[in-house]
N, C-alpha and C positions, 0 to 999 in steps of 0.2 A: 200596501200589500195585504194587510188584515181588516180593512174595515169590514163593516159586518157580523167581524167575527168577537166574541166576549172572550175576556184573558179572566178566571179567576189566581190571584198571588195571594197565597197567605203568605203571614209571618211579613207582611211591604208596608209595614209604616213605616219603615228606615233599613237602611245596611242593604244588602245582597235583594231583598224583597223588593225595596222601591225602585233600585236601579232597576231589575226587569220589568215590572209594572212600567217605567218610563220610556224604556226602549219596546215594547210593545207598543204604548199609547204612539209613539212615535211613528208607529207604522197604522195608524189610525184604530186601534184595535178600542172596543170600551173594556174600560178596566172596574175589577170588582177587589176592593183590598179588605185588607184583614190585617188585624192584630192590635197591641198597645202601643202605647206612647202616643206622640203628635198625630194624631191622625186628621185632624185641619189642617195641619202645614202637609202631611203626605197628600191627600185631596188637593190642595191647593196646586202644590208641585205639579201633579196630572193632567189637572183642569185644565192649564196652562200650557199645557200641549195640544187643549182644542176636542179632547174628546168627551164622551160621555163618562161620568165617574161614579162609583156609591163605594160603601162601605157597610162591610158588618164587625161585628167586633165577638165572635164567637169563641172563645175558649178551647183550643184543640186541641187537649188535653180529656176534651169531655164528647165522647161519639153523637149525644144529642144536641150539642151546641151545632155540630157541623153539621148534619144533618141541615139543620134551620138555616145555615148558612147555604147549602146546597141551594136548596130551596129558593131563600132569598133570591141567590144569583139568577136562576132558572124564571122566577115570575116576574125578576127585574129586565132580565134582557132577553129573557126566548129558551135559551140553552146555554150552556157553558163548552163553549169550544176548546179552551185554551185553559188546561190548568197547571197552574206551578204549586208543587208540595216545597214549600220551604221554611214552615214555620221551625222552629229549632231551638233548644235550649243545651247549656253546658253544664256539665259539675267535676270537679278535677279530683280524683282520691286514690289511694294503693284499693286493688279491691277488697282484703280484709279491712279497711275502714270504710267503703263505700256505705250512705245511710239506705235501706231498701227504698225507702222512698224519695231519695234521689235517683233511684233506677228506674224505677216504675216511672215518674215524671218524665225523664229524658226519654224511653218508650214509647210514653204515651203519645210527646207530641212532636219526634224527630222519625219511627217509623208508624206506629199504629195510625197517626193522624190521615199518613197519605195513602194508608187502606181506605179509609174510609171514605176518602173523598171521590178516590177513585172509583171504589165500585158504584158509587153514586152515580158519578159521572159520566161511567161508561154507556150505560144504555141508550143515551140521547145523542151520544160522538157514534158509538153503532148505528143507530138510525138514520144518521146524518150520513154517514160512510165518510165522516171528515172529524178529527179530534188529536190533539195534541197534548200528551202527558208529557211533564219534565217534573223530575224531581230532583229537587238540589241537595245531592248526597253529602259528600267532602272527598279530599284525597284520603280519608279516615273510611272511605268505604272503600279504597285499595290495599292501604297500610295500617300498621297499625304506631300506638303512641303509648308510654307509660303513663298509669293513671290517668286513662281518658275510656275504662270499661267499655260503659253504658252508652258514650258516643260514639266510639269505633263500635262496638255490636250492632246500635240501631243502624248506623251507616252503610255495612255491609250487605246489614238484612234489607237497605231501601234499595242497593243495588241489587240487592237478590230479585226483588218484589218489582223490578224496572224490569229485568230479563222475563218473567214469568209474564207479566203484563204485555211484554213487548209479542211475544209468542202465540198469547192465545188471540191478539189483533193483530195477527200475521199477514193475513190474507187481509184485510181490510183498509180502509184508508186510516186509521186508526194508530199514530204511534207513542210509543212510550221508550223515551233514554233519561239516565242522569246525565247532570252534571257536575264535576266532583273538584270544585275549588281548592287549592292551598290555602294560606293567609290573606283572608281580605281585611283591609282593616274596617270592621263594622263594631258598633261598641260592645258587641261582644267577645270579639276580639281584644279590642282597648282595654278592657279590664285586666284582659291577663297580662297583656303588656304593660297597666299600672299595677300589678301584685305582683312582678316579676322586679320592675323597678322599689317597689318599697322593701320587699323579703330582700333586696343584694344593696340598698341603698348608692342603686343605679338612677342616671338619669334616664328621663323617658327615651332619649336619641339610644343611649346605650344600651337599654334593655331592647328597644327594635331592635338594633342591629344582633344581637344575641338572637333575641327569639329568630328572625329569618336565618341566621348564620346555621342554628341549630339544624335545619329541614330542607332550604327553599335556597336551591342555588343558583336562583338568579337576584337574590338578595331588595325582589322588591317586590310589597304587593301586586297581587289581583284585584282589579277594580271591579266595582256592581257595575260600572258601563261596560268594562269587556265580560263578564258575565252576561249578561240583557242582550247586549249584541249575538253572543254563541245563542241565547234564548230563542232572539227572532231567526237565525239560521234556520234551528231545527224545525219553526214553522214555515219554514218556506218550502217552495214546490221543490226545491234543490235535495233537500234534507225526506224530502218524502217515503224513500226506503233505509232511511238511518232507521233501527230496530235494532233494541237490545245494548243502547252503546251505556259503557260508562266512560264520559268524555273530561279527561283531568287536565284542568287551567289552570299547571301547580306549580309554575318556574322551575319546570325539571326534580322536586318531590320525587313524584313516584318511580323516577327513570334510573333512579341511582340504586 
């Protein structure tokens, strides 16, 4: 359904990021990833679905890393059809203890980052009269959570910044939705479920089942493949006039 077309994913060397990167490549798409960790085993994962793969390893946190990253994409494959904003970071605090620069940080690279890539991006998806924005908000850009500031505010504002996006490529072939996940378990998830277990000297079984019991009333994660799956929808001919959506794969979260 997407050969042809180039998917940039940041934040896809694992979790939420490489399942879409995989269910893209799956539909023949070449993938362009981003971020830390394994990024030979992420590469490999892809490869292995048959398409063409690279990698940059830009800091997006930092406007001229991405920049270079844009770029990268663009001289590696043509243009960049297909971008997924997911890079993302957490910090948990009341907010009279928040540290400012764990705010600034979570900003930088949960909403500012997918400014920047966007408006990068847009002029070559305009020219094209073909392009697909997704940005992976949370059900945090619906609701909110105690001591999660800086993550519910960027979240809101990436939905905000998905409707404004989706608006002024209204008239074109051009779209732009979130998607706004509950609990996936990615390891950044796993952490809080291992600081939730060590703080109540819970097992790991016991503190999952708290943490989903808490929010997620279907008591079981979201996976990155049904994530990647709702991804390649929104690129398909079907999904062509979705604009503006923010679309929540939250086991009933936000409905309650």
């Amino acid at each position: 359904m997407l050969r042809g077309k180039t998917a940039l994913v940041t934040g896809s060397t694992s979790g939420i990021g490489l399942g879409m990167a995989k269910a893209l490549a799956r539909q023949d798409a070449r993938i362009v990833l981003n971020g830390f960790g394994d990024v030979q085993g992420a590469r490999d994962e892809v490869a292995a679905l048959g398409v063409e793969v690279d990698y940059h390893g830009a800091d997006m946190s930092r406007p001229g890393e991405i920049a270079e990253l844009m770029r990268f994409a663009a001289d590696r494959f043509g243009r960049i059809d297909i971008l997924v904003n997911n890079a993302g970071i957490q910090h948990v605090a009341p907010v009279q203890d928040f540290p400012p620069e764990k705010w600034d940080a979570v900003m930088a690279i949960n909403l500012s980052s997918a400014f920047h890539t966007t408006r990068l991006a847009l002029p070559a998806m305009r020219e094209a009269n073909w392009g697909r924005i997704i940005n992976v908000a949370s059900v945090h850009g619906l609701v909110a959570s105690a001591e999660k500031s800086a993550y519910v505010a960027a979240k809101h504002g990436l939905v905000g910044l998905t409707k404004v996006v989706a608006l002024e490529n209204a008239t074109t072939g051009v779209t732009c939705n979130a998607i706004c996940p509950g609990w996936v378990l990615t390891p950044l998830v796993q952490k809080q479920v291992d600081a939730k277990a060590a703080a109540n000297g819970w097992s790991n079984e016991e503190a999952t089942r708290r943490l989903l019991g808490e929010k997620e009333p279907s008591m079981q994660f979201t996976t990155p493949e049904e994530l990647g799956e709702l991804a390649v929808f929104l690129c398909s001919p079907a999904a062509g006039n979705v604009r503006g959506v923010a679309w929540n794969m939250d086991g009933g979260w936000a409905a309650q």
